[in-house]
C-alpha positions, 0 to 999 in steps of 0.5 A: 500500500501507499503513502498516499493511500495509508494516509487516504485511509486515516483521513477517512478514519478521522471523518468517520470518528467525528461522525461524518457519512461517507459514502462519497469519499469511500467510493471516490478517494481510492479512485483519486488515490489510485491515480495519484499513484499511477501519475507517481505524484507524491501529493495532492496538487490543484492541477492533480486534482483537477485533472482527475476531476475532469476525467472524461468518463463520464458526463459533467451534467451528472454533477460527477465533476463538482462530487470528485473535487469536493473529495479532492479538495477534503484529502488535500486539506487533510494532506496539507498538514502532513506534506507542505508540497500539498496544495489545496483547490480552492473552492469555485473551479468546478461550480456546482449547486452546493446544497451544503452552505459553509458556515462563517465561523465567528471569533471572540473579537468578532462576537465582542466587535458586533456587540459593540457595533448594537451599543451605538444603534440610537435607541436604547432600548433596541440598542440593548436588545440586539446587542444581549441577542447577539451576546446569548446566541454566542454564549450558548449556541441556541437557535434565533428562534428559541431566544426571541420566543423566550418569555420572562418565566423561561428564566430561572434566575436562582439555578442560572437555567433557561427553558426552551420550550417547544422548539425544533422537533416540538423538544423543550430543553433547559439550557444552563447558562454562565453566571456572566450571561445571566447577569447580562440578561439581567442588566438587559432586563433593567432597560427593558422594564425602564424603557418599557414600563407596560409591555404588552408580551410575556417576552423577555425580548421587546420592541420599542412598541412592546410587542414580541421581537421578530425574526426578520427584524433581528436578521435585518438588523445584524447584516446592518452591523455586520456592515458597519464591522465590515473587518468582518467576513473580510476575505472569507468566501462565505457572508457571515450570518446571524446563525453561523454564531450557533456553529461557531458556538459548536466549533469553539466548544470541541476545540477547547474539549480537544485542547483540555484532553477530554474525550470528546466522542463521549461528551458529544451526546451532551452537547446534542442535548444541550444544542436541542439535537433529535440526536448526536448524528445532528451535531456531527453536521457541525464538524465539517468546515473547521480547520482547527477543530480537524487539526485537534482530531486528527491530533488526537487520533494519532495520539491515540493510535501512539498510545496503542503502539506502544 
């Protein structure tokens, strides 16, 4: 067997640890591999990738094409922390229609810049409103939907916990919370009673006028802000959105689970009830377009496999 196909085999192992289905990639990466090694390339390179991508033996209509590169592409990142010759096709040679939309992934002064962005919004009361939004779909991944939908009762101010109640797949959930977001939904609540003396909801979440924040407003208002931060999303291919903060909420708690030595396979059920996942197989949909988080797995297996061989 060969470099390239030992390392195609432990690139799948890693995919397949972190929950990923891979039925595409077991039938397509030993084909791209057996090609590598016919043409003796010692790596993946963006004219390697393309050309095997391009094959003419079978019809580009098929979408055969786009599913080749997207292989090729997944080996090559996987490749290119091994051998520095390796080169990675960007995204775009073979268009396709991509049903998966990669997410942006927000870092901490990413989150801390939009927050600070809502606190200049005139008003106060929205003003307070968009940036305590921002700061609790950061803090505790939950669905846009989910925070504008809570009522003041859903907060147990005493055990730090919020109940979501019928959400997604009509699941209710409690979501403990760090004391440093409940005294933040606190001080919001502060605002919101002075500037809004007699609202007309039970939501913890109001308009000027009193009534229910809503969905398209909340959306509305974060392109503006992320507008105005326009560092962010600078050079990304992808436009960051109000519900890449839930996947970047993912992200960053496997990376720090990884980097603290915890064994992440067993605490991933957890975090599928925490998230309000059906099961753990719906947070594995998360795993995908992160870098660092790949990296950290991929160290982690063959710190594992180290330990076995020895």
């Amino acid at each position: 067997m060969s470099a390239l196909a030992n390392a195609a085999e432990e690139y799948l192992a890693l995919r397949r640890s972190l929950g990923h289905e891979l039925a595409e990639a077991h039938r397509l990466l030993p084909r791209f591999v057996a090609y590598l090694d016919a043409i003796e390339a010692p790596t993946v390179t963006i004219e390697t990738a393309l050309a095997w991508a391009q094959r003419p033996d079978a019809d580009p209509s098929s979408n055969i094409w786009p599913a080749r590169m997207t292989v090729a592409r997944g080996f090559a990142r996987h490749m290119a922390s091994i051998d520095s010759r390796t080169e990675v096709p960007p995204i775009g040679l073979i268009p396709s229609r991509q049903r998966w939309r990669p997410p942006f992934i927000y870092s901490p002064a990413d989150v801390e810049a939009l927050m600070t962005a809502a606190r200049s919004i005139h008003q106060r009361l929205p003003a307070a409103t968009h940036e305590t939004v921002i700061g609790l779909l950061a803090a505790t991944g939950m669905r846009v939907g989910e925070a504008i939908r809570l009522d003041r009762r859903d907060i147990n101010w005493t055990d730090g916990v919020l109940m979501i109640q019928e959400s997604k797949f009509g699941k209710s959930r409690q979501v403990p919370v760090l004391p440093c977001t409940l005294a933040a939904l606190e001080r919001y609540a502060e605002v919101r009673d002075r500037s809004c003396e007699t609202p007309i909801t039970p939501s913890f979440f109001v308009s000027v006028r009193g009534t229910r924040i809503i969905y398209a407003v909340v959306q509305q208002v974060f392109r503006r802000l992320c507008d105005v931060v326009a560092e962010i999303g600078a050079g990304s291919p992808t436009r960051p959105r109000i519900h890449d903060l839930r996947h970047s909420f993912v992200v960053r708690t496997l990376c720090e689970w990884y980097r603290a030595g915890e064994d992440v396979e067993v605490r991933l059920p957890w975090l599928s009830t925490y998230l309000g996942h059906r099961d753990p197989r719906s947070t594995y949909w998360y795993l995908s377009a992160a870098p660092e988080l790949l990296a950290l797995a991929a160290g982690r297996l063959e710190l594992s496999r180290g330990v076995i061989a020895r």
